[in-house]
C-alpha positions in Angstrom: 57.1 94.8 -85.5 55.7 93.0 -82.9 51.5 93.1 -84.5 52.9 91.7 -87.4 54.3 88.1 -85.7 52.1 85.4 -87.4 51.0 87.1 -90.8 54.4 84.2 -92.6 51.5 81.4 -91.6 48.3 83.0 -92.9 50.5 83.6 -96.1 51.6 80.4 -96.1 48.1 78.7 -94.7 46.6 80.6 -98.2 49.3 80.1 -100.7 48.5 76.2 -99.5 44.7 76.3 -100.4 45.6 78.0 -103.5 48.3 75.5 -104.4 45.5 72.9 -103.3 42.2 74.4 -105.7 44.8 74.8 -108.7 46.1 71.1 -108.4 41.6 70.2 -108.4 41.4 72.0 -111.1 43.8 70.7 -113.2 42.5 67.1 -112.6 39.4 67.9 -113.5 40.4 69.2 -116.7 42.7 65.9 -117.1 40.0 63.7 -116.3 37.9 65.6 -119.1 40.5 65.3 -121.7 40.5 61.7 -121.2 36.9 61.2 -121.3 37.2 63.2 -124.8 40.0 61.0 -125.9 37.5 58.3 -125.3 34.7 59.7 -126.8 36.8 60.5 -129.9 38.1 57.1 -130.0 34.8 55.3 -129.9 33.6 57.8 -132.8 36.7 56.9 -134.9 36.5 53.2 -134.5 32.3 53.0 -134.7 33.0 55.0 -137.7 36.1 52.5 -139.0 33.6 49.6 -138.7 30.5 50.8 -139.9 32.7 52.0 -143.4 33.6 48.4 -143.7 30.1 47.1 -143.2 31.0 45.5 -139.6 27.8 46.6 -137.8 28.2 43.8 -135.1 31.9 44.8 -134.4 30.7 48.7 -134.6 28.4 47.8 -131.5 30.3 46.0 -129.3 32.7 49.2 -129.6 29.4 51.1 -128.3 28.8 48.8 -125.9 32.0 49.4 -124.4 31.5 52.9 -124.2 31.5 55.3 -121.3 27.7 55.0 -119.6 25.3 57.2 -120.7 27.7 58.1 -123.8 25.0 58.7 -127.1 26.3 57.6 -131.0 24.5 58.7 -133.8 25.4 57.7 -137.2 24.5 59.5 -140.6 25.2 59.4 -144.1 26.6 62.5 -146.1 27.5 61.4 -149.4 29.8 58.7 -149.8 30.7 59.3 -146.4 29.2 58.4 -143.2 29.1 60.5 -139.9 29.8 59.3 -136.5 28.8 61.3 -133.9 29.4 60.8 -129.9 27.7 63.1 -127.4 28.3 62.2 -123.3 27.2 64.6 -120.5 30.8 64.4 -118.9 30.5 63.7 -115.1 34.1 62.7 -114.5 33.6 62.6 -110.6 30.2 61.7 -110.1 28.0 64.5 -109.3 30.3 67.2 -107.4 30.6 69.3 -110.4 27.9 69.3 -112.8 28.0 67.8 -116.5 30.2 68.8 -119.1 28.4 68.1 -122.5 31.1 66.5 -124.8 30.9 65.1 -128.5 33.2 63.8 -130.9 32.9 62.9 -134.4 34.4 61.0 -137.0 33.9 61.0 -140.9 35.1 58.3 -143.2 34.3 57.2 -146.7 32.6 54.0 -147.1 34.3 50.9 -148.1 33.5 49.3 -151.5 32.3 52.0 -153.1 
């Protein structure tokens, strides 16, 4: 009984650093969410804009944009494409880039 006095803390010392990589990992994936809310919203209201013939309002939206975030816009039809791509770094270089893209489809005004 007596070689066994101590093994409660290096339980508890490991459940702790487990605790502590789970509650990392779960703001990461929080942080990338929101950087794909973003990126969805930007696609949506480039898209809005650009439908309604608003190209100046469509790039201010871009401007406003994440850094380094990448908008293409295509037509299919009577509908044009949006499409946002952004190499996610949500903390700045400790974990490499997450590619992310959104895209949006609407049907152009006036038509």
């Amino acid at each position: 009984m007596r070689d066994e006095r101590g093994m409660v803390s290096v339980e508890v010392a490991f459940g702790v650093l487990f605790s502590a990589v789970v509650a990392i990992g779960l703001c990461y994936l929080i942080a990338i969410v929101v950087q794909l809310g973003q990126l969805q919203a930007v696609a949506g209201e480039v898209a809005r804009q650009r439908a309604r013939g608003d190209v100046a309002a469509a790039e201010r939206v871009v401007a406003d944009a994440p850094a380094g975030t990448r908008v293409r816009v295509s037509d299919s039809g009577d509908d044009l494409v949006v499409d946002v791509e952004l190499a996610a770094r949500p903390w700045a270089g400790v974990i490499p880039a997450l590619p992310l893209t959104a895209r949006a489809v609407v049907a152009r005004e006036g038509r």
